[in-house]
C-alpha positions, 0 to 999 in steps of 0.5 A: 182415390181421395187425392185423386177426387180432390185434384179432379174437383179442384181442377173442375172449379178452376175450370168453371171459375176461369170461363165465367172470369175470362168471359167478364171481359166480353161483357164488359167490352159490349156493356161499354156500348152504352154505358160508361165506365162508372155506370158498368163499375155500379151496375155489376155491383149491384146485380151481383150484390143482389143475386148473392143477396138472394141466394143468402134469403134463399139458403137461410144465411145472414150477413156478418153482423162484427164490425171487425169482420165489416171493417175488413170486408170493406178494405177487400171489397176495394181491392178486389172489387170498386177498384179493379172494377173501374179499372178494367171498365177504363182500360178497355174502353182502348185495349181490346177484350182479348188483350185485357184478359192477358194483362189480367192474367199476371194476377198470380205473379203479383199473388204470389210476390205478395204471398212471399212478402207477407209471410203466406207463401213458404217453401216455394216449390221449383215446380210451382215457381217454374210453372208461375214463371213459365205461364207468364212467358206466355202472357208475355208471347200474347201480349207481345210488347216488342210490337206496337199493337196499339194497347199499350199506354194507360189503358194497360197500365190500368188494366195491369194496377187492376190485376195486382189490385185483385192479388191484393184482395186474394190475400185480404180474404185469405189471410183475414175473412176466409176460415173464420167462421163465417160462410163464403156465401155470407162473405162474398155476398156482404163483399159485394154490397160494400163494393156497391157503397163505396162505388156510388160516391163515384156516380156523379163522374160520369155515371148519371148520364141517360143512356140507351140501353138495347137488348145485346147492351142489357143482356151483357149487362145482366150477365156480367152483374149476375154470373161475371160478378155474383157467381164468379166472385162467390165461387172465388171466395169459395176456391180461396177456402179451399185452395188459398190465395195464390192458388186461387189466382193462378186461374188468370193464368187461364184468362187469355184462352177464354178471353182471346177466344171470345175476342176472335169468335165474338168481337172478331178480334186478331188471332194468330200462330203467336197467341196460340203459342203463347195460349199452350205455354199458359196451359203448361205453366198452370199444369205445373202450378197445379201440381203442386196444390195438393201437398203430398201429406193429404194423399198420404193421410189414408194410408196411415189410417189403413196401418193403424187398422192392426193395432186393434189386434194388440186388443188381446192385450187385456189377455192379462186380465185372464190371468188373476182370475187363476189366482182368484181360484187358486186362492179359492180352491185354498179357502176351500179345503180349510172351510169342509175341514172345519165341518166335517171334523170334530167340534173344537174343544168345548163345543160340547160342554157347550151344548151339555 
């Protein structure tokens, strides 16, 4: 029953983690109305740095006040935030919503390369590593890069250096910040204000421009810096707790479905017989990745405890102790013979020449 309330709350935060994420690409496509690519880059950091700001005052929690820890939060926040932020803001100034959620998706594959460099990633599974395998297929049934569907060039390129850039980040923050006594709230929030930082040098290239905001343009531009990027990238960090790195970045394998259905019903991007293939394939490429999560030795687990439930029954075990306490009386019921013997026979000689 655990197992199986752990996998469903796994896959309910993979859920929720992949429509916030995948949507990111819709308001960005639309905040690229008015703003340029720096502004959107800073704008999302500073909306989303403040909303976590907020829910730290809220629930009583403090930045990180070690060097060491801001040292490589610094090092995070350019992998996984300033640079694939600008890049995606870049790249999609010439590569549809859609297209760009499905580049983003090879995310895992570099996770994983990473993971298996680095020393993270051992034993791989032929299940999991089918499954990483088989969801890129369908990115690659999506994208389809044999046809000449206008996206590709540096615009792509970009968007695919971003998606690596975020597998770098994941395993910064797994391997370096998560699990070491600092909480994920505290973690994304001071992740995201060191984005901010080191985003605002680049303001002057391009970024102080006036613009004209109107309210679809604000809208979007809220919701990316607050819920895209604020709770998205909290509730990353807190999966990445959970999960690990590259379990984590398998939710861009779920990208395209959100991002191309977005494209078609918002933006009236195409869709067709072709990208809902490759859709299925992704599902079933992420259901096998899945799978593999939970290693077996959790489910286990509860069992073991249910056998141990016996071995109080060894308690008689103290029966033992029973057993001097016979040849206590034993030795008693000896003593006790030779003391009446003593009191009712006859005085010892002298007893009454004592007396007389």
């Amino acid at each position: 029953m655990n197992g199986f309330v752990g996998r469903a709350s796994g896959w309910v935060r993979i859920g929720v983690l992949a429509l916030l994420w995948g949507s990111t690409f819709l308001w960005i496509e639309l905040a690229l109305d008015a703003l340029s690519p720096v502004q959107v880059t800073f704008s999302r950091c500073v909306l989303g740095s403040a909303a976590l700001l907020a829910a730290c005052r809220r629930s009583g929690l403090r930045l990180p006040k070690d060097r060491r820890v801001w040292g490589r939060v610094l090092v995070a926040a350019f992998f996984c935030n300033a640079l694939p932020f600008a890049l995606f803001s870049f790249g999609q100034q010439s590569v549809d919503s859609g297209i760009a959620g499905v580049l983003s998706a090879t995310t895992p594959l570099w996770s994983l390369l990473i993971g298996v460099v680095v020393g993270s990633e051992r034993g791989l599974r032929p299940a999991r590593l089918g499954g990483l395998l088989l969801g890129f297929t369908g990115v690659v049934v999506i994208f389809a890069p044999w046809r000449a569907t206008g996206s590709g060039g540096w615009a792509a390129l970009a968007i695919l250096v971003a998606a690596a850039s975020y597998a770098v980040g994941f395993v910064c923050m797994g391997r370096f910040l998560v699990g070491r006594g600092t909480p994920t709230l505290s973690l994304s929030a001071a992740q995201l204000v060191a984005a901010t930082a080191l985003t605002a040098p680049t303001l002057p290239a391009g970024g102080l421009t006036p613009v004209e905001i109107g309210p679809i343009t604000l809208l979007a531009v809220v919701i990316l810096g607050v819920v895209s990027t604020g709770v998205t990238f909290h509730l990353t960090y807190r999966n990445i707790a959970a999960e690990g790195a590259t379990n984590t970045a398998t939710v861009g394998y779920l990208l395209p479905v959100v991002s191309v259905a977005l494209g078609v019903v918002v933006l009236g991007e195409e869709f067709g017989l072709r990208t809902a293939l490759g859709m299925a394939v992704v599902l079933i490429g992420v259901g096998l990745v899945r799978r593999q999560v939970r290693p077996p030795e959790p489910e286990q687990g509860p069992e073991p405890e249910l056998g141990p439930t016996p071995t109080p029954a060894p308690a008689p075990a103290p029966a033992p102790a029973p057993a001097p306490a016979p040849a206590l009386a034993v030795s008693a019921a000896r003593r006790a013979p030779a003391g009446p013997s003593r009191r009712r026979g006859t005085p010892p000689p002298g007893a009454g020449s004592r007396t007389g």
